[in-house]
C-alpha positions in Angstrom: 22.5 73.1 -46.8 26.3 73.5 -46.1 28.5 70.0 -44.8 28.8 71.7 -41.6 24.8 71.6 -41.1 24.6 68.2 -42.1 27.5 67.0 -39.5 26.0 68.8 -37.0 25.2 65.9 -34.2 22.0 64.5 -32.5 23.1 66.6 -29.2 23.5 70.1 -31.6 19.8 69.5 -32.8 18.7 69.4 -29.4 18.2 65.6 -29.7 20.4 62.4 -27.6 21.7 59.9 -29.1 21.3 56.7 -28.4 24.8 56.9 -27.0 24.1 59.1 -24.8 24.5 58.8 -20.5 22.0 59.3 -18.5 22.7 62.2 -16.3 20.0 61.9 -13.8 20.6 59.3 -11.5 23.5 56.1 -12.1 23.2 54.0 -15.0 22.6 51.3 -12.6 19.8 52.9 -10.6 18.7 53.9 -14.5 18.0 50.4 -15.3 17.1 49.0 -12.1 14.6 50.8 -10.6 11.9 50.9 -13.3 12.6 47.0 -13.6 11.7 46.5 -10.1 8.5 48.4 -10.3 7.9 46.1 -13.2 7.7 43.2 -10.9 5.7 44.3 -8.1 3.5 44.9 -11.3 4.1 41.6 -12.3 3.2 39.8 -8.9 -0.4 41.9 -9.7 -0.7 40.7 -13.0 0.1 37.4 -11.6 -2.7 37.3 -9.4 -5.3 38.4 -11.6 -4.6 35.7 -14.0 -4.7 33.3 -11.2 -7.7 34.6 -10.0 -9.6 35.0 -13.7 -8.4 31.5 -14.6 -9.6 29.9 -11.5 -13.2 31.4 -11.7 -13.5 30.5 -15.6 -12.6 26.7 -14.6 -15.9 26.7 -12.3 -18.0 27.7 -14.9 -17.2 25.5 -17.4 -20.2 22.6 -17.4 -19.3 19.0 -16.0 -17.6 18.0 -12.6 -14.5 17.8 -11.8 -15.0 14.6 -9.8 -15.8 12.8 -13.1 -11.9 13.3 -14.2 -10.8 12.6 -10.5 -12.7 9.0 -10.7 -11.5 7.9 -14.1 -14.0 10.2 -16.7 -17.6 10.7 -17.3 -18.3 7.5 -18.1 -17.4 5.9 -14.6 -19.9 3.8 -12.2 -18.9 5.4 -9.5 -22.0 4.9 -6.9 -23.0 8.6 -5.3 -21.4 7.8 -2.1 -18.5 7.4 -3.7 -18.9 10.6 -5.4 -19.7 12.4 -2.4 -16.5 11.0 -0.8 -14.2 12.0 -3.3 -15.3 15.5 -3.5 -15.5 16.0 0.5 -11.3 14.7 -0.2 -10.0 17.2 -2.3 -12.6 20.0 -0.9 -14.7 20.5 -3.7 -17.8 20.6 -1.5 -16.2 23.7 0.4 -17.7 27.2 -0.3 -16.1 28.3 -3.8 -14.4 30.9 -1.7 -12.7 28.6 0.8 -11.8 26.6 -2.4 -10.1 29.9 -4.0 -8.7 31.1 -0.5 -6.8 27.3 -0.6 -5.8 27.3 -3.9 -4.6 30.8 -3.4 -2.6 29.6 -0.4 -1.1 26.8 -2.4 -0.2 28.9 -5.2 1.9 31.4 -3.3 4.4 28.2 -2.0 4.6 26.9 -5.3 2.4 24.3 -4.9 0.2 23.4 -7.7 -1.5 20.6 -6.4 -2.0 17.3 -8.1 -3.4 15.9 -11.8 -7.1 14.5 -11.1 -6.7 12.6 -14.2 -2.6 11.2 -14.2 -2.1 11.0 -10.0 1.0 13.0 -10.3 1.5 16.3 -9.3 0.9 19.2 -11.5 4.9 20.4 -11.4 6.0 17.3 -12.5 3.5 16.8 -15.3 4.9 20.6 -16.6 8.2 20.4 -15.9 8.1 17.1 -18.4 6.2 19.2 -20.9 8.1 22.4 -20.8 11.2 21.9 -22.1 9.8 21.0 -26.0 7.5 23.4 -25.7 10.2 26.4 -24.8 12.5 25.1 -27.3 9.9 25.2 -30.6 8.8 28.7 -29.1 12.6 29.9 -28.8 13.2 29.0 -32.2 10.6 30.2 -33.1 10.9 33.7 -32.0 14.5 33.6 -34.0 13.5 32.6 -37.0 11.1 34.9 -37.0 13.7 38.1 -36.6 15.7 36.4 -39.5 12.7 36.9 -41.1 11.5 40.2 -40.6 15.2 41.5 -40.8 15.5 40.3 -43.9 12.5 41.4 -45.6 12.8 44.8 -43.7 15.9 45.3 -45.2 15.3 44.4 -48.2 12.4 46.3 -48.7 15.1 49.3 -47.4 16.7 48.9 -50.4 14.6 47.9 -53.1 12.3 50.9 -53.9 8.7 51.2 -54.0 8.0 48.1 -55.7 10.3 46.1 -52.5 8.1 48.2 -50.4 4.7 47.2 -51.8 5.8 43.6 -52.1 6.9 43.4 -48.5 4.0 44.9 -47.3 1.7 42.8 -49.1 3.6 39.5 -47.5 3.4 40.9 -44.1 -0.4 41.6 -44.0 -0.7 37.9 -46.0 1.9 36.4 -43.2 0.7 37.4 -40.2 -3.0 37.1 -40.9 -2.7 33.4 -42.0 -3.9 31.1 -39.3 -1.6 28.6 -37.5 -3.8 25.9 -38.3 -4.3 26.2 -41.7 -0.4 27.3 -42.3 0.6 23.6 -40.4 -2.0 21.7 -42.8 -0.4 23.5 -46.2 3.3 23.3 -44.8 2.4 18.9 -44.0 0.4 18.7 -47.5 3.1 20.5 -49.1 6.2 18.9 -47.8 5.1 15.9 -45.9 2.2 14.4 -48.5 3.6 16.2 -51.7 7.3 16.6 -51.6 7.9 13.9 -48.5 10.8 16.1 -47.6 9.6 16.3 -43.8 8.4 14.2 -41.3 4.4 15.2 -41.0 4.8 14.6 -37.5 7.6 15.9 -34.7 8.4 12.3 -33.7 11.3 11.9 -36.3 14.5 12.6 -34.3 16.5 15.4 -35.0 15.7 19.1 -36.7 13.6 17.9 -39.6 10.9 17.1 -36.8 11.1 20.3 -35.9 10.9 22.3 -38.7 7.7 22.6 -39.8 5.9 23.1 -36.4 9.1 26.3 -36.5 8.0 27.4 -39.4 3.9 27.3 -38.6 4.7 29.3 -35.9 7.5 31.9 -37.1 5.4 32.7 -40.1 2.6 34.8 -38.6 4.8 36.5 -36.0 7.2 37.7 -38.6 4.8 39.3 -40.7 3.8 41.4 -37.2 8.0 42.0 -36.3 8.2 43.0 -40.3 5.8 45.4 -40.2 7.5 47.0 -37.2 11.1 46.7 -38.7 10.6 47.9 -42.0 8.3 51.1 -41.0 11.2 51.5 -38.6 14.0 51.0 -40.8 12.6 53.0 -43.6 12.2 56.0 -41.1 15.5 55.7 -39.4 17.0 55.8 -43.3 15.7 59.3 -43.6 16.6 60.6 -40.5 19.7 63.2 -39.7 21.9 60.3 -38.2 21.6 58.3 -41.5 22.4 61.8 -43.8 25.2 62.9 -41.7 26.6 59.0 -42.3 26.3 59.3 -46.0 27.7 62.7 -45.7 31.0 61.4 -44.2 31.3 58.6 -47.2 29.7 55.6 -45.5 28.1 53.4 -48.3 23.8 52.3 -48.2 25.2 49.3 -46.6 27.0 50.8 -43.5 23.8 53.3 -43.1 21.6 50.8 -42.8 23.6 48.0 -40.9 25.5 50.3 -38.8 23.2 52.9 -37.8 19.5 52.4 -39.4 19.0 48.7 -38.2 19.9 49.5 -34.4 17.5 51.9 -34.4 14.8 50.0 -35.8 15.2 46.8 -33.8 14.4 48.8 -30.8 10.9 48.6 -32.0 11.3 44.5 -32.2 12.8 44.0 -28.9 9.8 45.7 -27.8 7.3 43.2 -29.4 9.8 40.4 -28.7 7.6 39.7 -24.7 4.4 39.5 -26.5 5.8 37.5 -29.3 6.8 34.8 -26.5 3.3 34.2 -24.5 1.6 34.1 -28.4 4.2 32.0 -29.3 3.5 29.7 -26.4 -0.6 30.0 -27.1 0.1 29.3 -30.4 1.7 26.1 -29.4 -1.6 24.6 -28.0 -2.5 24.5 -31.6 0.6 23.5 -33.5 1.5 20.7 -30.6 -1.8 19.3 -31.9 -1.6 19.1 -35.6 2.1 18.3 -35.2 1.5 15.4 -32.8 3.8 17.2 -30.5 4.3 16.5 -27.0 4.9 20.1 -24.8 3.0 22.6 -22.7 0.0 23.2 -25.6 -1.0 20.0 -25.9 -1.4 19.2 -22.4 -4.0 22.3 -21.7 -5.6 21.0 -24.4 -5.9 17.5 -23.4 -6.7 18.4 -19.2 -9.4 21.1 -20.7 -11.4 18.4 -22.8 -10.9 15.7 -19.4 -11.6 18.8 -17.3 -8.3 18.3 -15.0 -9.0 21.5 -13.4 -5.2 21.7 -11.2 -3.3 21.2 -14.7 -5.0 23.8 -16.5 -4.4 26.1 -13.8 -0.9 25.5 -13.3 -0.5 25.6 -17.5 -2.1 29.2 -16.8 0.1 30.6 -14.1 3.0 29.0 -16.2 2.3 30.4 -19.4 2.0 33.9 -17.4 5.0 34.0 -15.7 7.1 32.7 -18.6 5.4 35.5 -20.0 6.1 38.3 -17.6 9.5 37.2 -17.5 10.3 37.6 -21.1 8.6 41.1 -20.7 11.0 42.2 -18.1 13.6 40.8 -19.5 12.4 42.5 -23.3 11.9 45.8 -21.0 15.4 45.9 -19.6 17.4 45.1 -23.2 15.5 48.2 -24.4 17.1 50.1 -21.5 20.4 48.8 -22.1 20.2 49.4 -25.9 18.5 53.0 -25.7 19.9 55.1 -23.0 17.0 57.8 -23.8 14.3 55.1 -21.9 16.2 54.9 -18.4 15.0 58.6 -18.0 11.2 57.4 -18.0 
């Protein structure tokens, strides 16, 4: 194969590049439109998991007055019972119940605790901002993690290759749980590096609930990134780069890696909403005050208006990282905006 052949460009080969315009349509309209479809799809998706979530509460067994007069084990006599559920409209039709929660829902309102007398916006908005800020951190020290085994395993050979493999399938099939129980024996109880528990002030009390959750995700980005990478390293772009002198290094940085981090921003909306459901279990072995815990704490007293409102939350924190993973595809890959 002559030089000439192998300088040829993506465009020559009847291939774009990922530089290349969009000529149907503006770039604006490009990126725009499809995102906007997105979120009529969105406010769908939205009401389905309201819908599911609220239906799932009413079969679970016990009654939600019991959390609205103090717990189960209250003395509450049946007139009392009775008046407390005619209230808050729990001895309305289960269709005039879902009707006024729907009603509710669409003004932002998500109604009040049954168990803490505040209302359900204020209890989140308390328990958001840890929660968002292990999950963020989360989701970056998970890309440093993939990255760098995906390029190592680039450049190592076969044996790189296998080994990275083998720690991807091990990472991301390892249970949060049991990962937060090694990571506390092993550098809370053994070592006593770490606080055990996220109350100490600072980053240490973060760490290992960061790690827990990182671990398991970037075992799923790696897989991606290094089945991505090692493709993209084989492809004409990355010969035509090594024919005009560029070193492994440039290839891979310069050209290869774009490429196969398209792949990751793709994951990077589901990695979000099962970083936040993996929080419900880390919060808990970490002692950790957020989001997580809370559902877990209002499913066990069955406040039925907080894990609703942790539902809907966790969804549209969810969708929104989806759009927002959608449209920095868009802007990173001109060859989506024509789809």
């Amino acid at each position: 194969m002559s030089l000439d052949t192998d300088n040829r460009t993506d465009t020559d080969r009847g291939q774009r590049p990922l530089h290349a315009g969009n000529s149907r349509g503006t770039w604006l309209e490009s990126v725009l439109v499809p995102s906007s479809l997105r979120i009529l799809g969105a406010a769908g998706v939205l009401w389905a998991v309201a819908t599911l979530a609220f239906f799932t509460m009413r079969l679970v067994p016990g009654d939600p007055v019991d959390a609205l007069l103090g717990g189960p084990g209250n003395n509450a006599t049946e007139a009392v019972r009775h008046a407390t559920r005619e209230l808050n409209g729990l001895n309305e039709p289960l269709l005039v119940q879902y009707s006024a929660y729907l009603s509710r829902l669409v003004t932002g309102n998500l109604g009040d605790s049954y168990q803490l007398r505040e209302p359900v916006a204020q209890v989140l908005g308390e328990q958001l901002g840890g929660t968002l800020v292990l999950a963020i951190l989360a989701l970056v020290s998970a890309w440093i993690l993939a990255l760098g085994l995906a390029l190592w395993a680039a450049h190592g050979g076969k044996t790189a290759t296998l080994v990275g493999n083998l720690l991807e399938i091990i990472s991301a099939a390892v249970p949060h749980f049991w990962l937060g129980s090694l990571l506390i024996l092993v550098f809370s109880v053994g070592l006593q590096w770490l606080p055990a528990t996220s109350g100490a002030p600072g980053f240490e009390g973060l760490l290992l609930p960061v790690l827990t959750l990182a671990i398991p995700l970037a075992g799923f980005l790696g897989q991606v990134l290094r089945e991505s990478m090692l493709s993209a390293m084989k492809s004409p772009f990355a010969i035509s780069a090594r024919a005009r002198g560029e070193s492994e290094a440039s290839v891979s940085l310069r050209h290869a890696l774009r490429h196969a981090a398209l792949g990751g921003i793709g994951l990077s909306g589901w990695a979000m909403g099962s970083l936040i459901s993996g929080a419900v279990v880390v919060e808990t072995v970490f002692s950790r005050p957020g989001i997580g815990r809370t559902l877990l704490q209002s499913v066990l007293v069955r406040d039925v208006p907080v894990v609703l409102g942790v539902v809907v939350l966790v969804a549209v924190v969810y969708i929104f990282v989806t759009l927002l993973s959608d449209l920095a595809e868009r802007l990173a890959d001109p060859r989506l905006r024509d789809r």
